[in-house]
ZANU-171905 format. One record per residue (C-alpha): residue in one letter; y, x, z. Coordinates in Angstrom, 1 decimal, m for minus. Example, Ala and Ser with C-alpha at 12.3 -4.5 7.8 and 13.67 -1.06 7.14 Angstrom:
BEGIN
+------+--------+--------+--------+
! code !  north !   east !     up !
+------+--------+--------+--------+
!    a !   m4.5 !   12.3 !    7.8 !
!    s !   m1.1 !   13.7 !    7.1 !
+------+--------+--------+--------+
//
This chain:
BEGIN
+------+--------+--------+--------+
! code !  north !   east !     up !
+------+--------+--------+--------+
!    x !    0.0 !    0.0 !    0.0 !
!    x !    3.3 !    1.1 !   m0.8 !
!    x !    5.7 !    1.5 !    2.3 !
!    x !    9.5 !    2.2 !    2.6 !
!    x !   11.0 !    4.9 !    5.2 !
!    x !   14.8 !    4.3 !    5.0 !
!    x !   17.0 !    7.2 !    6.7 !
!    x !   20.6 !    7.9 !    7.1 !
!    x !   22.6 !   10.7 !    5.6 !
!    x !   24.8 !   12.2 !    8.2 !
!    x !   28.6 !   11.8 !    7.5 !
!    x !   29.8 !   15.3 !    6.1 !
!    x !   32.7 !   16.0 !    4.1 !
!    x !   30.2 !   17.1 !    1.3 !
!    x !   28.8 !   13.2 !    1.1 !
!    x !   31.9 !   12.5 !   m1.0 !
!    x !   29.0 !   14.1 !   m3.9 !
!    x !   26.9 !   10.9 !   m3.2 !
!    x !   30.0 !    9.1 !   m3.5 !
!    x !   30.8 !   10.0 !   m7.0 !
!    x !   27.8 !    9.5 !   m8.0 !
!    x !   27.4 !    6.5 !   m7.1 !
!    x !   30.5 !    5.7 !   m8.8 !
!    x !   29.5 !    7.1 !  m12.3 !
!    x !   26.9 !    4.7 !  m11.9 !
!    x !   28.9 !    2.1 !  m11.9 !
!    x !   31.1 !    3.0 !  m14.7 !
!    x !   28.2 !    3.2 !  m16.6 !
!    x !   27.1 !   m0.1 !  m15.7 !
!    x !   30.0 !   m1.9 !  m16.3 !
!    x !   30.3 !    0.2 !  m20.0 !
!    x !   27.0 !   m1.9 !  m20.8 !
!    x !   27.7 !   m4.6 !  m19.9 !
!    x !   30.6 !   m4.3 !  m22.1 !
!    x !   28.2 !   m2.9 !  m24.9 !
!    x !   26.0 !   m6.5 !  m24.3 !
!    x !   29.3 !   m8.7 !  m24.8 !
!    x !   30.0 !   m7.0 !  m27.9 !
!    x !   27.0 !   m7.1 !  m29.1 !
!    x !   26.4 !  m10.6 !  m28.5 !
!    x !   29.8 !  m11.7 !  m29.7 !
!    x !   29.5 !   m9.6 !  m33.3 !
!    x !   25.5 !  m10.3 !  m33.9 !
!    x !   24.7 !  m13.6 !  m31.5 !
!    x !   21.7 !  m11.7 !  m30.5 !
!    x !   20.8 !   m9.9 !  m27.0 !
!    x !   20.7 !   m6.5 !  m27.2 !
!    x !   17.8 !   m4.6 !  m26.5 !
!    x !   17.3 !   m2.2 !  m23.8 !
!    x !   15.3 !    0.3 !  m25.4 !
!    x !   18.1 !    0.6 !  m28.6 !
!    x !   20.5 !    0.6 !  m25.4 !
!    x !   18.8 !    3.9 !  m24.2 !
!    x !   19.0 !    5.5 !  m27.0 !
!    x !   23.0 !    4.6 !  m28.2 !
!    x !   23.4 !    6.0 !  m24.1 !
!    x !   21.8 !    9.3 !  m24.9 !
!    x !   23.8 !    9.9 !  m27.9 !
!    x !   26.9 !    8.6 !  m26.3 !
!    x !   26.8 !   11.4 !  m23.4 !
!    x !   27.5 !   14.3 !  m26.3 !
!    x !   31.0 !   12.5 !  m27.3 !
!    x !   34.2 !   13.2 !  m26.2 !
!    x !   35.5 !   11.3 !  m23.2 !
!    x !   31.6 !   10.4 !  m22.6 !
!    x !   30.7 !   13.9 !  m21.2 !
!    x !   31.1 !   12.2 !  m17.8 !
!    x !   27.5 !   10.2 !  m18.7 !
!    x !   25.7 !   13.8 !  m18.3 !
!    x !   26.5 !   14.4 !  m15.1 !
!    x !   24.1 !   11.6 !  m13.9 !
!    x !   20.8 !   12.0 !  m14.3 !
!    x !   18.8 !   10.7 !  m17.1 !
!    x !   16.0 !    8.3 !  m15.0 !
!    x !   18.6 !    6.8 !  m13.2 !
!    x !   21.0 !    6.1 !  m16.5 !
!    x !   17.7 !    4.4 !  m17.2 !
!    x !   17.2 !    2.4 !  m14.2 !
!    x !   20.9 !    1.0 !  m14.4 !
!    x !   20.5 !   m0.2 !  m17.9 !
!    x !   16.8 !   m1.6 !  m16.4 !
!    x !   18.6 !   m3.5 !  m13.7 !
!    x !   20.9 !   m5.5 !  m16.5 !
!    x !   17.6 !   m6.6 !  m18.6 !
!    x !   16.4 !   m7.6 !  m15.8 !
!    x !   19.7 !   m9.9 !  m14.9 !
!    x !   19.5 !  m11.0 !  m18.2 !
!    x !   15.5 !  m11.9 !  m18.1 !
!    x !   16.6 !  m14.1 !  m14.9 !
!    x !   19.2 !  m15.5 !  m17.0 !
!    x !   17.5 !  m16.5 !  m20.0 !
!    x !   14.5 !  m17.4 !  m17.8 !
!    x !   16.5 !  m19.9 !  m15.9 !
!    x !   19.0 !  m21.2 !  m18.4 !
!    x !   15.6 !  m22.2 !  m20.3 !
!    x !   13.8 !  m24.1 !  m17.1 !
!    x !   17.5 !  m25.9 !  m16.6 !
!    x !   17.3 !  m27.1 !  m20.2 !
!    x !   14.1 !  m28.4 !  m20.2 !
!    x !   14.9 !  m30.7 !  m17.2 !
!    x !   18.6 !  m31.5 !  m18.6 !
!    x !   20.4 !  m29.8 !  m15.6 !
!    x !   22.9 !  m26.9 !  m16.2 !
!    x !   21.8 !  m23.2 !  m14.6 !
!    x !   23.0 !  m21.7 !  m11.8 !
!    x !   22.5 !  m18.5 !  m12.7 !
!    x !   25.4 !  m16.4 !  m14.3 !
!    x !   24.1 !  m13.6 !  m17.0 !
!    x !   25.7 !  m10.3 !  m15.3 !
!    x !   29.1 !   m9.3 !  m15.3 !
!    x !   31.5 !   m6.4 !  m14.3 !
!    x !   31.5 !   m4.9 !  m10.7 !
!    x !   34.4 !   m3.3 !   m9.4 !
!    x !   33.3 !    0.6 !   m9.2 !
!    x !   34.2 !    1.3 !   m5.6 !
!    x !   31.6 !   m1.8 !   m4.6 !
!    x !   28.7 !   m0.7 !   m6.8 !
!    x !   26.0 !    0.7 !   m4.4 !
!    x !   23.6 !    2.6 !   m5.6 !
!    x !   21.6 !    4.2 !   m8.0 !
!    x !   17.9 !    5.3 !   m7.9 !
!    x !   15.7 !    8.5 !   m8.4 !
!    x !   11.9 !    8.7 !   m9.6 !
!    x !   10.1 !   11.6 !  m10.4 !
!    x !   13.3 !   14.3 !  m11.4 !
!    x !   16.6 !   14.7 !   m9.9 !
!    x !   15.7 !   15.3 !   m6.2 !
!    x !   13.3 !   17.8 !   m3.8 !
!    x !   12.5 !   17.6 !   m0.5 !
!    x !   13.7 !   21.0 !    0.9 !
!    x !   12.7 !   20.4 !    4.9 !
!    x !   11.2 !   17.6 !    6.5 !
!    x !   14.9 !   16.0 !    6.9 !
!    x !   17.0 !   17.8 !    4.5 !
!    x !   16.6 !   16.4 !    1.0 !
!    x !   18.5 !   18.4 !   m2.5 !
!    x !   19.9 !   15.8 !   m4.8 !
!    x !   22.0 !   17.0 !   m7.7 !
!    x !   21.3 !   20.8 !   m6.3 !
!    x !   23.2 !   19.6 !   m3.3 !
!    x !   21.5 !   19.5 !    0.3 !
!    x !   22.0 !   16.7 !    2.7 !
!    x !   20.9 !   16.1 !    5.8 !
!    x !   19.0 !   12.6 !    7.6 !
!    x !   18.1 !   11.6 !   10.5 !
!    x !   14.5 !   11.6 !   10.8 !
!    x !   14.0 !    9.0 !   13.0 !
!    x !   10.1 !    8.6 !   12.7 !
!    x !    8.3 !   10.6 !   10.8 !
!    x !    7.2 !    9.9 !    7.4 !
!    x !    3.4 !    8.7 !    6.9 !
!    x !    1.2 !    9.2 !    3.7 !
!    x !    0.1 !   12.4 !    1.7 !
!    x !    2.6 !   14.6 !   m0.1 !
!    x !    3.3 !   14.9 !   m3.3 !
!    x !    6.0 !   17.6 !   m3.5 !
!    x !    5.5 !   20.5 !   m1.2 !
!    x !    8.0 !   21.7 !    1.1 !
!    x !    9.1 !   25.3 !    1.1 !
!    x !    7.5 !   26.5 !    4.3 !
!    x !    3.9 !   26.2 !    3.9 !
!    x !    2.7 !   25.7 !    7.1 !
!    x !    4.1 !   22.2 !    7.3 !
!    x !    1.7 !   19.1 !    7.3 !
!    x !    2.0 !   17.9 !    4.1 !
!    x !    2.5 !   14.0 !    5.2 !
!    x !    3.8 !   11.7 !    2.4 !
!    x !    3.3 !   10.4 !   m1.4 !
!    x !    6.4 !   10.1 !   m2.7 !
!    x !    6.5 !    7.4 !   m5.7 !
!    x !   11.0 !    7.6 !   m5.9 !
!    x !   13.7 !    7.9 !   m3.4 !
!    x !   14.7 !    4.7 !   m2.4 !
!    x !   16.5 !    2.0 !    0.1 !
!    x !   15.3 !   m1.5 !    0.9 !
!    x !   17.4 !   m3.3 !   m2.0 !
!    x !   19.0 !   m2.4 !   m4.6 !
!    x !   16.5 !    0.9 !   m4.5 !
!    x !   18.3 !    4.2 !   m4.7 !
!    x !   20.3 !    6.3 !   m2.4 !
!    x !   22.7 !    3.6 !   m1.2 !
!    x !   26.6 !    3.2 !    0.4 !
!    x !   26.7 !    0.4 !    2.5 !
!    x !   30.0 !   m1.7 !    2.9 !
!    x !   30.8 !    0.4 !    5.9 !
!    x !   30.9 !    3.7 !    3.8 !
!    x !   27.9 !    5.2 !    5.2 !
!    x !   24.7 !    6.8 !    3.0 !
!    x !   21.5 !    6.0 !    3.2 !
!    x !   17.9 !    7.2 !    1.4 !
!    x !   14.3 !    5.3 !    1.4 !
!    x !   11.4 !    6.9 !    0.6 !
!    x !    8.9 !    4.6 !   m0.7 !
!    x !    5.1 !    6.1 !    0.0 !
!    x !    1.8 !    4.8 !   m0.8 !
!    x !    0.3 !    5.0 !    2.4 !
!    x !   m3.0 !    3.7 !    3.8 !
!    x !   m3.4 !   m0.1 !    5.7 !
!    x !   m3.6 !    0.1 !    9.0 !
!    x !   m6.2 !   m1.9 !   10.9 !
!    x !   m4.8 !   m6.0 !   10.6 !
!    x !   m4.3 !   m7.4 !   13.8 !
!    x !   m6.8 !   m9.1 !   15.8 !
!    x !   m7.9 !  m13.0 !   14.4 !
!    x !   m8.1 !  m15.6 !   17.1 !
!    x !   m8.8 !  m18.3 !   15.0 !
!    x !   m5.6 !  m20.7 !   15.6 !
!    x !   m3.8 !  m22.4 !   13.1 !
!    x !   m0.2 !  m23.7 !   13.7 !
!    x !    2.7 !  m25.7 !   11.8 !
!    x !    5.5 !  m25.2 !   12.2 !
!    x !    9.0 !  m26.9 !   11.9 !
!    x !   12.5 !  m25.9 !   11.2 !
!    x !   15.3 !  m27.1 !   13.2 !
!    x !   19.0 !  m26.7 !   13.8 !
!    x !   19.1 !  m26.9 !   17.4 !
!    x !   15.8 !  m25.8 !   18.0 !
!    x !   15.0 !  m22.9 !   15.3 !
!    x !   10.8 !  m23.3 !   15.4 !
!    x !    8.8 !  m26.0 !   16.9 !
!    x !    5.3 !  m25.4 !   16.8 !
!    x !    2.0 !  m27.6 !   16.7 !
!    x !    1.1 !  m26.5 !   20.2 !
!    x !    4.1 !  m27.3 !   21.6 !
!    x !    6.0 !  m24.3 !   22.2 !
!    x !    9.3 !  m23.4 !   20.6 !
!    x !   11.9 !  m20.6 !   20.1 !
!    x !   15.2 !  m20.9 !   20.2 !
!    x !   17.8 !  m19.1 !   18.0 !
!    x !   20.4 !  m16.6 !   19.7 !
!    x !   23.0 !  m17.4 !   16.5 !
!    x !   24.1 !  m14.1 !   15.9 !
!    x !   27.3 !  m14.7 !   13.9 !
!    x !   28.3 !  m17.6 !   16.6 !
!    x !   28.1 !  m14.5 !   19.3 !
!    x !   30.1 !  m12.6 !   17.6 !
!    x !   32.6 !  m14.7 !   16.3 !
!    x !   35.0 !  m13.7 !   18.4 !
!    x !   34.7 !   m9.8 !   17.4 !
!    x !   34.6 !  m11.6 !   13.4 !
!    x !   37.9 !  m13.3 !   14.0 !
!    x !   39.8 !  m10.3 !   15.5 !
!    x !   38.8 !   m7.9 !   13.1 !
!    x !   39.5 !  m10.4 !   10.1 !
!    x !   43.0 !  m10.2 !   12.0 !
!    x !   43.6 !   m6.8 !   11.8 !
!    x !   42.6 !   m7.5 !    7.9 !
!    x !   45.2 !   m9.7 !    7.5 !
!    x !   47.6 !   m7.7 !    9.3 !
!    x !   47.5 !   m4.6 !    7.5 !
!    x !   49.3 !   m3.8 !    4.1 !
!    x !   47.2 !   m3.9 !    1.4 !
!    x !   46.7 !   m0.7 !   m0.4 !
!    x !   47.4 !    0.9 !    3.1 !
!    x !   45.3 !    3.4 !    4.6 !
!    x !   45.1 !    1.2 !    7.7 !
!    x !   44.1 !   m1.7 !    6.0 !
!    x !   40.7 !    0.5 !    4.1 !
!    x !   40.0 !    1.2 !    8.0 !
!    x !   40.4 !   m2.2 !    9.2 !
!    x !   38.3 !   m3.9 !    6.2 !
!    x !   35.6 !   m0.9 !    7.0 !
!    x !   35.6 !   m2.1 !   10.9 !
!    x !   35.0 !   m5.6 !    9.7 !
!    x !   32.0 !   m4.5 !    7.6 !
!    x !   30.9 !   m2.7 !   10.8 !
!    x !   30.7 !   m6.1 !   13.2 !
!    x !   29.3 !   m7.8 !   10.1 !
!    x !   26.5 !   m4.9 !    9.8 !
!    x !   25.8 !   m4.5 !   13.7 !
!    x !   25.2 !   m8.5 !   13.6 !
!    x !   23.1 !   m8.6 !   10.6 !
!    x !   20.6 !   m5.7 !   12.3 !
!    x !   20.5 !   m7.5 !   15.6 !
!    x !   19.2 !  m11.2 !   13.8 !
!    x !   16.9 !   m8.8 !   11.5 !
!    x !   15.8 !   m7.1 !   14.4 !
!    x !   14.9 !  m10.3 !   15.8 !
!    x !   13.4 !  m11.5 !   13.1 !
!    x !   10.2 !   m9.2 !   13.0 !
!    x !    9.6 !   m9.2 !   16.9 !
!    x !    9.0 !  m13.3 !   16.4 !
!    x !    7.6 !  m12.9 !   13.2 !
!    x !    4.9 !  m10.4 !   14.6 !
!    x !    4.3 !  m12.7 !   17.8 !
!    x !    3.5 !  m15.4 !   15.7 !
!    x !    0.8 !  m13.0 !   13.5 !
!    x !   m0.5 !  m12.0 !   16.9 !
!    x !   m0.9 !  m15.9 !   17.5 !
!    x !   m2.2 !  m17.7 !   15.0 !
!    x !   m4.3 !  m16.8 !   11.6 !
!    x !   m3.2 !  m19.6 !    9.4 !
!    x !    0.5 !  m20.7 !    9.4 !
!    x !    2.0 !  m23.6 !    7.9 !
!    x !    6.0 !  m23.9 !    7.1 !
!    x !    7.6 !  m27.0 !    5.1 !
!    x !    9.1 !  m26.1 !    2.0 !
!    x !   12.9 !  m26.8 !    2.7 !
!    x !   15.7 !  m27.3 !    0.1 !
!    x !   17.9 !  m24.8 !    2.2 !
!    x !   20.5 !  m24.7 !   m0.7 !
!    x !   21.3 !  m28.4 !   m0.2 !
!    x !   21.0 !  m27.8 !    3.9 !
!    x !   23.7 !  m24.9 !    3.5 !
!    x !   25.6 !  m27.7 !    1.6 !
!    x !   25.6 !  m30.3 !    4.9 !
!    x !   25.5 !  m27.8 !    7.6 !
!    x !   27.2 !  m24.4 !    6.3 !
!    x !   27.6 !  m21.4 !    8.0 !
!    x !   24.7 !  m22.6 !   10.9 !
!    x !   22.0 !  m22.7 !    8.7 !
!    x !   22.9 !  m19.3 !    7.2 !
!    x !   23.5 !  m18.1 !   10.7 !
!    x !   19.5 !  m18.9 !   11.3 !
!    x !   18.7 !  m17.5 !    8.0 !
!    x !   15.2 !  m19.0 !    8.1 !
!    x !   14.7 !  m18.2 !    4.2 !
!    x !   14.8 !  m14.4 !    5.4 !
!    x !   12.4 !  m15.3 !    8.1 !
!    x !    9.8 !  m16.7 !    5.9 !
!    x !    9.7 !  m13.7 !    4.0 !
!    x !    8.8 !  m11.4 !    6.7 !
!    x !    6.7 !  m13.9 !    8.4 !
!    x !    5.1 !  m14.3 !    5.3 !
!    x !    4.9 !  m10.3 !    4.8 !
!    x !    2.6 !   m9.8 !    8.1 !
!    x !    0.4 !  m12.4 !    7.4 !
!    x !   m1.0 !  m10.8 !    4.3 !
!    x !   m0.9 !   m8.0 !    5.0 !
!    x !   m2.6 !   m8.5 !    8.0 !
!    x !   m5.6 !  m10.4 !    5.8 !
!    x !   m4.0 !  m14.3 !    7.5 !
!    x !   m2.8 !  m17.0 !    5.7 !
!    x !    0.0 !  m18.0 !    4.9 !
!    x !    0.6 !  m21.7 !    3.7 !
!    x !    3.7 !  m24.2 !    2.7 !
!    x !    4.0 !  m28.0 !    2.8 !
!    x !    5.7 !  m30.5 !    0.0 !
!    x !    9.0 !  m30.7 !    0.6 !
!    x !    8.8 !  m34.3 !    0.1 !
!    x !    6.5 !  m34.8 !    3.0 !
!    x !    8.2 !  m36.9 !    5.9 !
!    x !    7.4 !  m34.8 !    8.2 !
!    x !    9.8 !  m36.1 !   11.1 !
!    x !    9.9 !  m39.7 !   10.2 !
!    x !    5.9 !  m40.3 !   10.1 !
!    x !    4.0 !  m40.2 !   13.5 !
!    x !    1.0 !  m38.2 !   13.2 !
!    x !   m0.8 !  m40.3 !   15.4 !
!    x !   m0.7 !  m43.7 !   13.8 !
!    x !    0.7 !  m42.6 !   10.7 !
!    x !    4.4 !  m45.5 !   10.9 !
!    x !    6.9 !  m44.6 !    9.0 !
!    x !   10.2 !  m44.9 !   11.2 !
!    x !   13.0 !  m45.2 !    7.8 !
!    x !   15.6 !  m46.1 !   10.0 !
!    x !   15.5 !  m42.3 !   12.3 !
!    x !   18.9 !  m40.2 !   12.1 !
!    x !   19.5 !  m36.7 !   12.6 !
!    x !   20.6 !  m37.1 !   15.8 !
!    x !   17.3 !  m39.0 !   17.2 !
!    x !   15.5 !  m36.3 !   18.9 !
!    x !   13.4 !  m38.3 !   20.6 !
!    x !   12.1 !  m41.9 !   19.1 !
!    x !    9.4 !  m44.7 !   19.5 !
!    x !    6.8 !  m45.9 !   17.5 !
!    x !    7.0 !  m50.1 !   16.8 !
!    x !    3.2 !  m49.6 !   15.5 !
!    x !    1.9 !  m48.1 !   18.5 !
!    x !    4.8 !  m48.0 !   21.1 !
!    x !    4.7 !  m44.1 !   22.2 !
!    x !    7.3 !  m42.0 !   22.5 !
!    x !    7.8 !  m39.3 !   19.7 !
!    x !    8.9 !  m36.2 !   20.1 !
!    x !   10.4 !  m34.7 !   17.1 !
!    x !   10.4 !  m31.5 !   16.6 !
!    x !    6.6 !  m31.4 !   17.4 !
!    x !    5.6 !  m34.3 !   15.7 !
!    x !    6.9 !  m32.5 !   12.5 !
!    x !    5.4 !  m29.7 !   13.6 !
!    x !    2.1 !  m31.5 !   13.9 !
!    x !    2.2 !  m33.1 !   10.4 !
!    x !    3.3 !  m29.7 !    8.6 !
!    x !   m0.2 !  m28.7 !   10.1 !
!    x !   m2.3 !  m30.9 !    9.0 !
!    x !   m0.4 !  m32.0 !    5.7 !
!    x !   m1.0 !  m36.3 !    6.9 !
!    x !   m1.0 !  m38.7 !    9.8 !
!    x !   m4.3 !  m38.8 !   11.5 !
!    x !   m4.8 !  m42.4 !   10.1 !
!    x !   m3.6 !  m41.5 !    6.8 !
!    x !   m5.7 !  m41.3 !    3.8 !
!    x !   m6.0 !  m37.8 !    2.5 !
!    x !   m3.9 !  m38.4 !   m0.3 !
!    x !   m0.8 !  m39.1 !    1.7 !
!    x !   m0.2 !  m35.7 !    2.6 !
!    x !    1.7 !  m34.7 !   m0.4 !
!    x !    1.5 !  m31.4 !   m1.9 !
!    x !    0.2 !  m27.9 !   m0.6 !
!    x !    0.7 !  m24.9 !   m1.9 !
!    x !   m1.1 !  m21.6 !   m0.5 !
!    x !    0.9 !  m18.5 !   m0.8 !
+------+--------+--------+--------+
//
């Protein structure tokens, strides 16, 4: 399996390298993108990738372009890869919207301001590892903070011979986009992604849970139990609002101002961590729990539209993916539930259908059966097993394994 080891560069005056390259990146990006619009507008046609290559690698030995060879020539690549593949989602979507008459949502990719591009990746050339946290890129050295040590079998061989040689390194990468990456705060960081072996899956007991999504209550499970959800960007909305102050305050263009808009992106970062941190401690107590999870499949875009900034705050999309993540790869299951089933409005014991339940009704009681519902875990319950207990089968709506 292929696993990421993301590091950060210490801040050195000679980082400013890293920098400018990651700006030449993105000049080079937005020049295609400006080749794809004039291609388009003079032929009507998309313009191939491969053709796009080449026209690039000529283009480097003009005048004014000599700027094109200071990059390296897999990652001058992988930027004109990551616009095809912005277009593939384009046309890809545009095509599904027309065949259902509804008008995409996806924009075909346009221009990025330079000093926001970023990052670009490396694959097999352009970088060495000279020590064990000092890597050479563009016959520069930088230094990073090894903070674990990095697991696999090595391709490339450091200098000193007697060091274990630890990892398999397939490019030099962060978490997304891949590449060494500048965050919004200004720092540097590098990934290393290495194919390194599974490690022994957690323990099965056996259980299988549903669970439900909530807004006050962020998981209700089948069993009862819940979790509630710190809200990260409600804690810190009071650090948000002063910074965004100071923001506001400053002149723009100022020097004071670049500092102020980088101390934003610092609360913004340090909150984001925290709820990702989070994240994967639940996520992994759940995996240690139960061997089969169930989750409903929830229009969160429409949510987003209702609720706003809470539901983004919970960022359960972001959850599923790493809950999702653990199961598999720790051989569970991992399972999701029609959106369409009425999960919180059918009791799972008698299977009545209350249509007249609001948001606000936490608690309600069956006129079929006459006992008091509980929610959160009656959803949970259903998302389970798919139906009411006195259900036919076929009232479940769909399921989809994953």
């Amino acid at each position: 399996m292929i696993k990421q080891f993301v590091y950060k560069i210490y801040s050195k005056p000679k980082v400013a390298n890293l920098g400018r390259l990651i700006n030449l990146h993105g000049m080079l990006y937005n020049h295609c993108i400006a080749l794809h619009k004039r291609y388009y507008k003079l032929t009507g046609k998309h313009l191939n990738q491969f053709e796009l290559m080449q026209h690039i690698a000529k283009l480097k030995d003009r005048k004014g372009f000599e700027w094109i060879g200071l990059m390296g020539s897999q990652s001058v690549q992988d930027v004109i890869k990551r616009i095809e593949k912005g277009y593939a989602l384009f046309f890809s979507e545009n095509k599904k919207a027309k065949a259902i008459g509804k008008k995409s949502r996806i924009r075909p990719p346009t221009f990025r301001k330079i000093d926001k591009y970023r990052s670009f990746t490396l694959t097999q050339a352009g970088w060495k590892l000279v020590q064990d946290n000092i890597l050479c890129v563009d016959g520069r050295t930088y230094k990073f903070a090894l903070s674990c040590p990095i697991e696999g079998k090595m391709a490339q061989p450091l200098k000193r011979a007697a060091r274990p040689r630890r990892a398999t390194f397939k490019t030099v990468t962060p978490k997304v986009p891949l590449g060494i990456k500048r965050d919004a705060v200004g720092d540097f960081w590098v990934a290393f992604a290495c194919e390194v072996e599974a490690k022994t899956p957690i323990a099965k007991t056996g259980q299988t849970a549903g669970i439900d999504f909530g807004l006050k209550t962020f998981l209700a499970f089948s069993d009862g139990s819940e979790v509630e959800s710190p809200q990260f960007f409600r804690q810190g909305s009071k650090e948000i609002a002063k910074a965004n102050r100071k923001v506001s305050r400053s002149v723009k263009g100022s020097g004071n101002r670049k500092k102020a808009v980088k101390a934003l992106a610092r609360v913004h970062r340090d909150i984001t961590r925290r709820r990702e941190d989070w994240q994967w401690k639940e996520a992994r107590k759940i995996v240690e729990r139960f061997d089969i999870v169930w989750i409903e499949d929830l229009n969160l875009r429409g949510m987003k539209a209702l609720w706003g900034r809470k539901v983004s705050d919970l960022a359960f999309y972001s959850f599923t993916l790493k809950l999702d993540y653990l199961l598999k790869s720790n051989e569970k299951q991992f399972g999701k539930r029609d959106r369409f089933l009425a999960s919180s409005k059918t009791h799972f014991d008698c299977g009545y259908v209350n249509h007249d339940l609001k948001l606000s009704d936490r608690v309600w009681i069956c006129n079929q059966c006459g006992e008091l519902v509980q929610r959160d875990h009656n959803a949970a319950l259903m998302i389970e097993h798919g139906r009411a207990m006195s259900c036919p089968p076929s009232v479940g709506g769909g399921v989809e394994i994953v």
